[in-house]
C-alpha positions in Angstrom: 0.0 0.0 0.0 2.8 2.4 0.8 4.6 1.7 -2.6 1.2 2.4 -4.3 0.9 5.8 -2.2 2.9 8.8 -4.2 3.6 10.7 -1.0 4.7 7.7 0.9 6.7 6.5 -2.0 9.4 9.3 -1.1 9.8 8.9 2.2 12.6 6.1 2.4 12.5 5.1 5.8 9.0 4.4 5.7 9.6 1.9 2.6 12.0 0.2 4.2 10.6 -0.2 7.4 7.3 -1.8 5.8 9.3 -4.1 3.4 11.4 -5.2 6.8 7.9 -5.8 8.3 6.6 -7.8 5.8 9.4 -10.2 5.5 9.2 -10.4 9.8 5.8 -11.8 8.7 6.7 -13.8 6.1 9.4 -15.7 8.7 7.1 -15.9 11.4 4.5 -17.5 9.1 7.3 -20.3 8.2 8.5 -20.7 11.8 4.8 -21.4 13.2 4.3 -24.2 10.4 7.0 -26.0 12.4 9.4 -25.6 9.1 7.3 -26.5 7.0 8.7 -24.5 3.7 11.5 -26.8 4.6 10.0 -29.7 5.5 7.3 -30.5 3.7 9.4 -31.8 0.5 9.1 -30.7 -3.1 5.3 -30.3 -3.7 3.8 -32.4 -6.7 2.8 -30.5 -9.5 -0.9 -30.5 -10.4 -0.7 -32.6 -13.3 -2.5 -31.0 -16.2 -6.2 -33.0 -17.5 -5.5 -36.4 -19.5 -7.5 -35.0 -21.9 -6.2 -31.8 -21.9 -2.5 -33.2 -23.4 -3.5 -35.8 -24.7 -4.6 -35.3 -29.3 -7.4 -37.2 -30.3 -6.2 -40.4 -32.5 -10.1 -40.7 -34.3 -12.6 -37.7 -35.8 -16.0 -38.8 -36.2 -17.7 -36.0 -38.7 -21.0 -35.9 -39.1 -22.5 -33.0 -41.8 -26.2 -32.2 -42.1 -26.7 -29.7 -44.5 -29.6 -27.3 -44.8 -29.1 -27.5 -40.7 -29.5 -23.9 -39.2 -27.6 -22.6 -36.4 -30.3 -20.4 -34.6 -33.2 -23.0 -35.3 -30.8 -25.6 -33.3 -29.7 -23.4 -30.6 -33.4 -22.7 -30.1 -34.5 -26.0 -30.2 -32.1 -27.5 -27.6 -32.8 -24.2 -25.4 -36.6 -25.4 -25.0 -34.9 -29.1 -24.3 -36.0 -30.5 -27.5 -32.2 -31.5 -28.4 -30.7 -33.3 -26.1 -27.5 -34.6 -27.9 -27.2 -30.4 -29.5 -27.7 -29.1 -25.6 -24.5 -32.0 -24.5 -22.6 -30.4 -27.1 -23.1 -27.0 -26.2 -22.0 -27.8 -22.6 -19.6 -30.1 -23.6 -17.4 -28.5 -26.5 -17.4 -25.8 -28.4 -19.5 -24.5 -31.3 -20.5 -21.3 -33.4 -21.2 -20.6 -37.4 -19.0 -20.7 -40.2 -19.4 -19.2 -43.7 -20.6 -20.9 -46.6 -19.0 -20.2 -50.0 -20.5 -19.6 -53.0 -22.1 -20.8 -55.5 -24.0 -22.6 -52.5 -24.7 -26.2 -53.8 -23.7 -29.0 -52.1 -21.0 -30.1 -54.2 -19.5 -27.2 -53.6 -20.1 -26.5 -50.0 -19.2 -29.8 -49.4 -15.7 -29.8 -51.4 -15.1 -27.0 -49.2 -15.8 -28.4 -46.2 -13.7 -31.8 -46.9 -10.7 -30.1 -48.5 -10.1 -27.0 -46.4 -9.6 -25.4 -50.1 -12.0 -22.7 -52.1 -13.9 -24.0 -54.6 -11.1 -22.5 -57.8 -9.0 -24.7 -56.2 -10.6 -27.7 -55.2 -12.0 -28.2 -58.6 -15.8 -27.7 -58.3 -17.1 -24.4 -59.1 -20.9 -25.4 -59.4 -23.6 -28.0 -59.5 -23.3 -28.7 -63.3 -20.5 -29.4 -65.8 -21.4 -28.6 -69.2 -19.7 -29.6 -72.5 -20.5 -27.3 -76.0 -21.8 -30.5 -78.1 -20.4 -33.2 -75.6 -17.1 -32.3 -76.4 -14.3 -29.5 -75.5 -13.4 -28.1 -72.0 -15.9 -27.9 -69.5 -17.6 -24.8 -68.8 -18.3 -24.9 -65.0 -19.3 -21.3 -63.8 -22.1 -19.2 -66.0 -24.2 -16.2 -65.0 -26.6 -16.7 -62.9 -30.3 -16.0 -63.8 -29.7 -15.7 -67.3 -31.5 -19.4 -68.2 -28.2 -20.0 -69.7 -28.5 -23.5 -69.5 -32.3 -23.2 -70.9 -31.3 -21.0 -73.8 -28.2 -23.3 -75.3 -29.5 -27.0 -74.0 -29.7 -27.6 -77.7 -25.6 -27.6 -77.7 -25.3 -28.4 -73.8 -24.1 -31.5 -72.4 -24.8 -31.1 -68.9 -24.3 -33.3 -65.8 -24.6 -32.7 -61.9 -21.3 -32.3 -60.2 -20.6 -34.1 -56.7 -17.9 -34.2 -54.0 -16.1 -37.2 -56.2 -15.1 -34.6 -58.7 -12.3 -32.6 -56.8 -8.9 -32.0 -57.5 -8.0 -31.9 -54.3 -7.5 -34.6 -51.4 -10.6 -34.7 -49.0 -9.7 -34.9 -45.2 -10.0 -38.6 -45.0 -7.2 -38.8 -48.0 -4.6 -36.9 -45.5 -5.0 -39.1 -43.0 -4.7 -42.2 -45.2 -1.1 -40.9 -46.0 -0.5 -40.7 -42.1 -1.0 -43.9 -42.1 -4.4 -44.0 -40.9 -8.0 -45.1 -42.1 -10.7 -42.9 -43.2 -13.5 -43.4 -44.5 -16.6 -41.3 -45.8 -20.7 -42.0 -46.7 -22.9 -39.7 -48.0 -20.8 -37.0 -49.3 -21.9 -37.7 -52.6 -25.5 -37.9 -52.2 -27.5 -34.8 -53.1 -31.2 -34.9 -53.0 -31.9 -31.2 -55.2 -31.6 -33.1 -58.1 -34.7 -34.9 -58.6 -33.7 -35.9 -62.0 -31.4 -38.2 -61.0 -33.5 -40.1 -58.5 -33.8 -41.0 -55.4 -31.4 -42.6 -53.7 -32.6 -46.3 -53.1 -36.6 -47.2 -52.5 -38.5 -45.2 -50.1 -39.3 -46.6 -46.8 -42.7 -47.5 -45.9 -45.3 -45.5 -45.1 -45.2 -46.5 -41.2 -41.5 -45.6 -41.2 -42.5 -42.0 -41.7 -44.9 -41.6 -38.7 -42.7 -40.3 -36.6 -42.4 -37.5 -39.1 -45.5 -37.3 -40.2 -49.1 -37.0 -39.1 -51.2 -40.4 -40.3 -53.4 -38.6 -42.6 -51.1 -36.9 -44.7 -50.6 -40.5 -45.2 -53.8 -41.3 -46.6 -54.1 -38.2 -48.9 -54.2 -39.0 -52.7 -53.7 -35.5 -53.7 -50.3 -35.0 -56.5 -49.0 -32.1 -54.0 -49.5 -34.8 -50.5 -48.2 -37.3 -52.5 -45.0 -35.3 -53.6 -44.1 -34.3 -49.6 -44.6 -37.8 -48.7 -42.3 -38.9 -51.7 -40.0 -36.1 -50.6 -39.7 -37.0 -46.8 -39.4 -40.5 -47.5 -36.2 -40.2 -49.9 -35.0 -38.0 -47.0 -35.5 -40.8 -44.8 -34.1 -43.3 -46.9 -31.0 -41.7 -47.6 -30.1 -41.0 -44.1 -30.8 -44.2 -42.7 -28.5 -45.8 -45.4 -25.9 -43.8 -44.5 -26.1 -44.5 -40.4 -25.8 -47.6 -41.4 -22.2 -46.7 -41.7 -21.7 -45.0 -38.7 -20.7 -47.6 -36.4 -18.9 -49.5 -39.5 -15.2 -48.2 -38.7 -13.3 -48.4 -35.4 -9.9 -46.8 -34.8 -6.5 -48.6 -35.5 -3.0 -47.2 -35.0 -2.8 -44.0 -36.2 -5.1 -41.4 -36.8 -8.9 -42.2 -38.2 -11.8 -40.5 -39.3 -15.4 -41.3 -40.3 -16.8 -38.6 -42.0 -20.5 -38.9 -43.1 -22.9 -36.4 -44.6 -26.5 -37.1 -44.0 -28.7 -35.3 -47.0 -32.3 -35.1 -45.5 -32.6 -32.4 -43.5 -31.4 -29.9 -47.2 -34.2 -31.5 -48.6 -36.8 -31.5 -46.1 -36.1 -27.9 -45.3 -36.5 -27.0 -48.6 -40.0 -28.4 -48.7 -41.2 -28.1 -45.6 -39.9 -24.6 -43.9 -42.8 -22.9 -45.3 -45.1 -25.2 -43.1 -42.9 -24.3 -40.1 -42.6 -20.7 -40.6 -46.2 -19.9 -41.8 -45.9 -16.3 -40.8 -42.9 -15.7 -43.1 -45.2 -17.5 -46.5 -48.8 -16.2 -45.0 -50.6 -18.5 -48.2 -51.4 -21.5 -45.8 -54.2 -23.1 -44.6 -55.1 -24.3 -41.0 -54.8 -27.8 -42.5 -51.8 -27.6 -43.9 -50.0 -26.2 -41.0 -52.0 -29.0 -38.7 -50.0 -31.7 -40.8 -47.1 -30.6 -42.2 -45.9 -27.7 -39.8 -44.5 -30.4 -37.0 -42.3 -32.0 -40.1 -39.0 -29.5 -40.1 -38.6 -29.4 -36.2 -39.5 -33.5 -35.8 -36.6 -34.1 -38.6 -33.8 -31.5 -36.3 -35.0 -34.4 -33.6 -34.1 -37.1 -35.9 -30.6 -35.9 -36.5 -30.1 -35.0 -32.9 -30.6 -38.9 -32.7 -28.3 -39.4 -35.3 -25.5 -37.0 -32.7 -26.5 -38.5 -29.7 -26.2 -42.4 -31.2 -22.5 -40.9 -31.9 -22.0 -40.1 -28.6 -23.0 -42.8 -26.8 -20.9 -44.9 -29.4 -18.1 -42.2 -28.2 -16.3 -45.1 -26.0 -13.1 -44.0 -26.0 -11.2 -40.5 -24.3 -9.0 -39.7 -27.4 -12.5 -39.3 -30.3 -12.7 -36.1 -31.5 -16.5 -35.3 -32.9 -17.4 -32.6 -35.2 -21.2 -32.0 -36.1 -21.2 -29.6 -39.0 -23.4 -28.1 -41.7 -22.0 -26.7 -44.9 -25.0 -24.1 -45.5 -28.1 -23.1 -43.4 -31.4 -23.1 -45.0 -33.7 -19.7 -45.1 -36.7 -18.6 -46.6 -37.0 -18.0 -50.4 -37.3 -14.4 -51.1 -40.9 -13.3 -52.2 -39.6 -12.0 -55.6 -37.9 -15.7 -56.3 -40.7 -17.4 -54.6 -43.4 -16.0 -57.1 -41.4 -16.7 -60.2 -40.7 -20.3 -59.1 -44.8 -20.3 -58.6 -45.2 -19.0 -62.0 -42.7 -21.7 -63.8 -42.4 -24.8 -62.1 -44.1 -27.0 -59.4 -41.6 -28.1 -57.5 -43.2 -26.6 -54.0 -39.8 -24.9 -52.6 -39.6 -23.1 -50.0 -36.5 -22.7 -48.5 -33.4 -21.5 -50.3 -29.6 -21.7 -49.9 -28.3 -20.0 -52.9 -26.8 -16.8 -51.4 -25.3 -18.8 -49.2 -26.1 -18.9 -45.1 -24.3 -19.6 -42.3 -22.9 -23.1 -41.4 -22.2 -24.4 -37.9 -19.3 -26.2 -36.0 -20.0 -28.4 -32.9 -16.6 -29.9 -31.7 -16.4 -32.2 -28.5 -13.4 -34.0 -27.7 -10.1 -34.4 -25.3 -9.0 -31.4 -26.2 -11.9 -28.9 -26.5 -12.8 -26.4 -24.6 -16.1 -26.5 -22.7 -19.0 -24.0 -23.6 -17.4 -22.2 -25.7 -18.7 -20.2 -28.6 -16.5 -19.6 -31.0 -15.8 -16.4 -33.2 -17.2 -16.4 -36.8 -15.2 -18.9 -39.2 -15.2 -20.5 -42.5 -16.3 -23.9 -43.7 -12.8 -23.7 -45.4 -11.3 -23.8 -41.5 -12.9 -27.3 -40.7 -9.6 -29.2 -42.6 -6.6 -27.2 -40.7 -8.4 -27.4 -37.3 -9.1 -31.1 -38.0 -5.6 -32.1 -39.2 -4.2 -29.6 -35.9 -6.8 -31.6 -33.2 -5.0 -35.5 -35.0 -1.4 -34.0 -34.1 -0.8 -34.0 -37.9 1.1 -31.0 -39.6 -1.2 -28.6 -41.0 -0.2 -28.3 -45.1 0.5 -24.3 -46.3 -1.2 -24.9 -49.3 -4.6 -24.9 -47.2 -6.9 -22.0 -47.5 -8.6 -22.4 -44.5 -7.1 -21.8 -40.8 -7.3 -23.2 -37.1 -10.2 -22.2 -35.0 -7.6 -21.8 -32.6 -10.8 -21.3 -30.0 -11.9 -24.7 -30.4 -8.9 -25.9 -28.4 -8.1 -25.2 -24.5 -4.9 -23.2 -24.0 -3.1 -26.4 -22.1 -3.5 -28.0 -25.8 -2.2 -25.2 -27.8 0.6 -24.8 -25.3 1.5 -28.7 -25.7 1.2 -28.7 -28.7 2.8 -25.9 -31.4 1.5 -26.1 -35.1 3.5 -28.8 -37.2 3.5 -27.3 -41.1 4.2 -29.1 -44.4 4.5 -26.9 -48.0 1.4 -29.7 -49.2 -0.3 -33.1 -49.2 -0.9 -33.3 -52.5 2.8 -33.7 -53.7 2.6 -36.9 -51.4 -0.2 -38.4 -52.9 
């Protein structure tokens, strides 16, 4: 207190006779303890959390895209998502940016390859070759019916995550060595034309989805929701199947698996759970179909919580991801897709909304929202999490808030020029 005093700090005396008196203290506090500063033998460092230096030898990723970030962190507020709300205490979380164009190839590229989409190799949802032959033209203006006006000279085909140039996250960790493996990825239900993935599931393996008599309607518009949520259905369960399919061996391994209902249910059914934001419903329609969106969130919260309680071992790091959020389609859009086509959309991902990251693992921090990141970031932080060097040539970053500081302390950044010159 006297050093802290200006007009005490110039009288010496007084400084000295206060230091003097605290180290009287100090020695009488030693002498009572019956020597103990002396006695008591070197005290045993409080060893720092397992989990805290120990990196995770096994990612489990699981992607859901069309999942939304504010609809899930309002859903497990009100207790409706248990496996979410463990998350969210347990790990860390917070959005990440799309990239556009927002298709799922894309997006999904992206997210796999920690690279943007000039780099990874897919730039949209269609290649198209002038008369089947020639370079591919990837990228055309948007809105312009370009592929409408010259189909007469287009070959066109829907891209998917298979055609990148670039090595997806399970790749790297084959070169470790490690295993990886992936389901899913290449699965996008937008594309109608090319089917749907597999036979629909009974009818009675949609109740829990759907109310019984939107069942028994024979209407073409009942009929195409039913169709719609059962491809969903289908597809997902098909790929849980692989979910408990790998186990960890030496070295790193990953299970990454993208699950491609929820895009397509919330593309058909947000107008039934957001009537206010549409306003052209009926009482009816919101009585049967308006439970669909938030009953599906529940079935992937299923899908996390089955991951977790497979989660057996200390060292499993788990990411829960989506690549794009899902929002309402703009009223201009939304009247010119009424005016050309049928297909019944309501939600929209083309300008690209917000992602998410939930990570829970050894190393994470608990409850921690994160800053604002990139889908592009998912790679690097993954690689960083596996103790595996992150590669320069990466355009995404660490979400250096993901980890706790004992980690990043432990454990400083390991850098290669590239993977690819290894593969």
């Amino acid at each position: 207190m006297i050093g802290l005093a200006p007009p005490l700090r110039r009288i010496g005396w007084l400084q000295a006779s206060a230091a003097a008196l605290a180290l009287l203290g100090l020695v009488a506090a030693a002498w009572e303890g019956g020597g103990g500063l002396e006695d008591s033998g070197p005290a045993a460092p409080a060893p720092a959390p397992a989990a805290a230096r120990t990196p995770a030898h096994r990612l489990v990723l699981l992607n859901f895209d069309g999942a939304d970030f504010d609809t899930v962190m309002t859903l497990q507020a009100q207790g409706k998502l248990p496996a979410f709300s463990r998350l969210k205490e347990e790990g860390a979380y917070g959005r990440l940016k799309s990239v556009l164009p927002c298709a799922a190839a894309v997006t999904r590229a992206t997210l796999l390859t920690g690279k943007l989409p000039y780099r990874h190799g897919v730039r949209d949802a269609r290649a198209r070759r002038l008369l089947g032959s020639g370079p591919t033209i990837e990228v055309v203006p948007e809105d312009l019916a370009f592929d409408l006006l010259l189909a007469p000279i287009l070959a066109v085909r829907f891209t998917d995550v298979s055609d990148r140039r670039s090595l997806a996250i399970w790749d790297i960790v084959r070169q470790a060595p490690g295993r990886g493996g992936a389901a899913g990825w290449e699965i996008d239900l937008d594309h109608r034309a090319a089917g749907p993935p597999g036979t629909p599931r009974p009818a009675q393996g949609l109740l829990d989805d759907l109310d019984p008599e939107a069942l028994r309607a024979s209407d073409a518009r009942s009929r195409d929701l039913v169709g719609r949520l059962a491809a969903a259905v289908e597809a997902d369960g098909r790929v849980l199947e692989a979910l408990g399919g790998m186990h960890p061996d030496r070295g790193p391994d990953v299970t990454a698996l993208s699950f491609p209902g929820l895009d397509q249910v919330a593309h058909v059914f947000l107008r039934y759970a957001r009537p206010a934001d549409f306003g052209n419903l009926t009482d009816r329609e919101i009585d049967l179909y308006g439970p669909v969106l938030e009953r599906y969130y529940r079935r992937i919260d299923a899908i996390v919580g089955r991951a977790l309680q497979a989660d057996g071992e200390e060292a499993t790091l788990l990411f829960v991801t989506s690549s794009h959020g899902m929002v309402p389609l703009p009223p201009g859009r939304r009247l010119l897709a009424a005016l050309t086509s049928s297909d019944g959309l309501s939600g929209t991902h083309q300008d690209g909304p917000d992602g998410f990251l939930f990570a829970r693992g050894p190393q994470v921090r608990r409850g921690q929202r994160l800053g604002k990141g990139s889908i592009a970031d998912l790679v690097p932080t993954a690689l960083y999490a596996l103790d595996m060097p992150v590669a320069q040539d990466l355009d995404g970053s660490i979400l250096a808030g993901v980890f706790t500081s004992r980690y990043t302390f432990d454990h400083p950044v390991a850098v290669i020029g590239s993977y690819e010159e290894r593969r």
